[in-house]
Each structure stands twice: as structure tokens, then as C-alpha cells.
C-alpha positions as CSV (number, residue, x, y, z in Angstrom):
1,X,14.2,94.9,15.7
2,X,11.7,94.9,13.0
3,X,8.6,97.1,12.6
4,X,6.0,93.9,14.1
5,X,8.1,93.2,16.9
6,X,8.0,97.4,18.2
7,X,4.3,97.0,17.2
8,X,4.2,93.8,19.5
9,X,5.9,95.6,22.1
10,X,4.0,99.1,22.1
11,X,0.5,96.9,22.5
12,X,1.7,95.1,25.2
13,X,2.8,98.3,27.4
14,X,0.9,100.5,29.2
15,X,3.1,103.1,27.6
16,X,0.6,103.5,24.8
17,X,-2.2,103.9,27.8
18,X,-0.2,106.6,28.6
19,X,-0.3,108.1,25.9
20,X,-3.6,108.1,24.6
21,X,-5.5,109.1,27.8
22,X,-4.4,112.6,27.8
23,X,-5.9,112.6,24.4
24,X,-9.1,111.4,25.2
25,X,-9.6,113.6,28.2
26,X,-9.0,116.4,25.9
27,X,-11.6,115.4,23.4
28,X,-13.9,114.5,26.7
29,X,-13.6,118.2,27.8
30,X,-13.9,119.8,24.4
31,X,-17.0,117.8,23.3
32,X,-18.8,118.1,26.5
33,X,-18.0,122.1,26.0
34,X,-19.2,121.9,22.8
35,X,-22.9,120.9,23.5
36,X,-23.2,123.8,25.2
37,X,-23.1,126.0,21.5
38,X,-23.6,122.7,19.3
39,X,-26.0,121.2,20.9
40,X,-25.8,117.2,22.3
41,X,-26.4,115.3,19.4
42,X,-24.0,117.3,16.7
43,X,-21.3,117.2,19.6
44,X,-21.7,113.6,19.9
45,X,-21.6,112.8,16.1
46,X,-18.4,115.1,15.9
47,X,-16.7,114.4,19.0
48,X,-17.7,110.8,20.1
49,X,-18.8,109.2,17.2
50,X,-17.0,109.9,14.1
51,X,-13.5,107.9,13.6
52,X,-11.9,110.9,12.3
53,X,-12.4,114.7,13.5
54,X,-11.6,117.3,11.2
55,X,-9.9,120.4,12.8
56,X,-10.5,122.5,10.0
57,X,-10.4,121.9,6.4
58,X,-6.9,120.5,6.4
59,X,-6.1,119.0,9.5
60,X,-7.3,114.9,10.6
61,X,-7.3,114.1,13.6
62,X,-7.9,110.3,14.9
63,X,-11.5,110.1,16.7
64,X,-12.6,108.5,19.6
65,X,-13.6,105.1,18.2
66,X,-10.0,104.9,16.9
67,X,-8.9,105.7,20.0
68,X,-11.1,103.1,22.4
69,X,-9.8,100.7,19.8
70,X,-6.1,101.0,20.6
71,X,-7.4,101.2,24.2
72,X,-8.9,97.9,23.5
73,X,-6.2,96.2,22.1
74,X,-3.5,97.6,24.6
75,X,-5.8,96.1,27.2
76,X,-5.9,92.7,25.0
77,X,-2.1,92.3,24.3
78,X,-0.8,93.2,27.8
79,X,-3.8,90.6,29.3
80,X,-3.0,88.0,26.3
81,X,0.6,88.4,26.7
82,X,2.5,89.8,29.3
83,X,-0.4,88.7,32.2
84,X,0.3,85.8,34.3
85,X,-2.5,83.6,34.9
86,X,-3.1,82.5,38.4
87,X,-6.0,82.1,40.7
88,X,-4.7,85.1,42.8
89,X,-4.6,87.2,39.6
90,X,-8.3,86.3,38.7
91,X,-10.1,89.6,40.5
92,X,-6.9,91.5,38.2
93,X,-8.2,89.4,35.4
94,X,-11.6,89.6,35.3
95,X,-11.6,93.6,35.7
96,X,-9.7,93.7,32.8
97,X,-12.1,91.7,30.7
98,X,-14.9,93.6,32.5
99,X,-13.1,97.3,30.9
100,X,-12.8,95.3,27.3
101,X,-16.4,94.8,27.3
102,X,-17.2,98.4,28.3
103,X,-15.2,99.5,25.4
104,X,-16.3,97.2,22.7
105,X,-19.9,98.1,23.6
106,X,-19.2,101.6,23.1
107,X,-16.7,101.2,20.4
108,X,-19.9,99.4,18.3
109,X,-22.6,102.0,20.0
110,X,-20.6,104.6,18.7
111,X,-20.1,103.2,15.0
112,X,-23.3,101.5,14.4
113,X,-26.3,102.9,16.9
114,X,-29.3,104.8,15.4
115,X,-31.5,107.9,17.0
116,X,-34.7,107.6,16.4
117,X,-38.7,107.6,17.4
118,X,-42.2,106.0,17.3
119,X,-45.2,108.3,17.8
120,X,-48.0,106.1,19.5
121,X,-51.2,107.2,19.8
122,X,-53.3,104.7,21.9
123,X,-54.3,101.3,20.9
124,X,-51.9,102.7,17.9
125,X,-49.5,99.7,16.5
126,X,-46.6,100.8,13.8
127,X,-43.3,99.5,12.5
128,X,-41.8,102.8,11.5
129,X,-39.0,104.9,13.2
130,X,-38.8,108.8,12.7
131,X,-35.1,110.5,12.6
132,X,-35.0,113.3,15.2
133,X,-32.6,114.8,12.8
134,X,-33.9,114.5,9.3
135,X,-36.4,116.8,9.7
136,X,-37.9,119.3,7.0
137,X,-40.3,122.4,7.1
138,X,-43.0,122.0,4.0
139,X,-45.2,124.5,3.3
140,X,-48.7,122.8,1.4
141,X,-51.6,124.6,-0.5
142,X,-55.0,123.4,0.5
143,X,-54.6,120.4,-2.5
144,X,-52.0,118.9,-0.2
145,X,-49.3,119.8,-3.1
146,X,-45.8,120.9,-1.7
147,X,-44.7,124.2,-2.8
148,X,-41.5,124.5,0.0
149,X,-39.4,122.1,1.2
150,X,-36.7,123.0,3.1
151,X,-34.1,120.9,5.3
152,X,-33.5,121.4,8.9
């Protein structure tokens, strides 16, 4: 049995479900923990976000995108593949379609969503979005000319 063939078979499987769920409910528990000292958005860029976690300097770790990925297409292969289609499968079916959706939403929330603001005053109208997160403290003389700028 070649390499594609126990690639085939591990995707169709829920044994790779298996697997991977423990995982996820670890990273769940630790990054939920971890906005407690980290606060929500850094845990969620670490923990949730990012397709690889560092633990450490040294050590990758897979992330969570990577991980609803695999989710995605274990869910795919076993529904493509091993399934059958009938009319008294279809409430089966559907479900299943229903969880692929959740996941590629937050598989693409997750890669390519943005944080961000517009201050409106009233009557005010603009086309520009603030970053909670790139923030800076400048200090100004009275000429309006920066002397500090530091990051947040």
C-alpha cells in the first residue's frame, strides 16, 4: 500500500477525528485561560488564529486553522467517499455539509479577518478604519512637531 492510498484512507476515517479533537480541546482550554493574563485579542492571534504556535523558541506546533482544515477534509472525504447517498441519509447529509460550512467560515475568519474602527461623530461621514492594536503614545510641542513616539 503506497503513501496516497494510507493518505486516502486516514481522510476517510473518523480515526483522524479522533485524533485531532483532543488536540483542539486542549488548545480551547489553554487559550481561553490565556486571556485571562494575555488578554482576548493576543490570545486569539496566538491560540486561534495563527497556523503555527510556537511553544518556545524551538518547538512548532500545528495551529488551529491547520487543524479545522484536516477537520474539514476528514468531514469531506468520509461524506465524498465512504457516505452512501440516499433520501433516508439526507438529514445525516446535510448536517454534515451544515459543520463544513461552520468550519470554512471560521477557517477563512481566522486567516483573513481584520479588527478595526470608525469614530463617527454626528452627521460625520469617513472611509477610514483605525487598528485597535497599532496604537502609539506621541508626545508634541505646541508647533505640533513630534518629539516621542513610542509603540504600544
Amino acid at each position: 500500500m503506497n503513501i496516497a492510498q494510507k493518505l486516502y484512507i486516514l481522510l476517510c476515517s473518523p480515526r483522524l477525528l479522533h485524533y485531532i479533537l483532543p488536540v483542539v480541546m486542549a488548545y480551547l482550554v489553554v487559550g481561553t485561560v490565556a486571556q485571562k493574563f494575555i488578554g482576548l485579542y493576543q490570545a486569539t492571534q496566538i491560540f486561534f488564529s495563527a497556523p503555527i504556535i510556537w511553544m518556545g523558541e524551538a518547538l512548532p506546533l500545528p495551529g488551529m486553522p491547520i487543524f479545522m482544515g484536516l477537520i474539514f477534509l476528514n468531514i469531506a472525504f468520509k461524506l465524498a467517499f465512504k457516505s452512501p447517498w440516499h433520501w433516508r441519509n439526507s438529514g445525516i447529509i446535510i448536517t454534515h455539509i451544515g459543520a463544513m460550512l461552520l468550519l470554512l467560515g471560521g477557517l477563512f475568519t481566522a486567516l483573513f479577518s481584520n479588527e478595526g474602527y470608525i469614530a463617527l461623530g454626528k452627521n460625520e461621514v469617513k472611509s477610514i478604519i483605525s487598528d485597535y492594536h497599532a496604537r502609539e503614545f506621541v508626545v508634541m510641542d505646541e508647533h505640533g512637531k513630534t518629539l516621542i513616539s513610542l509603540d504600544h
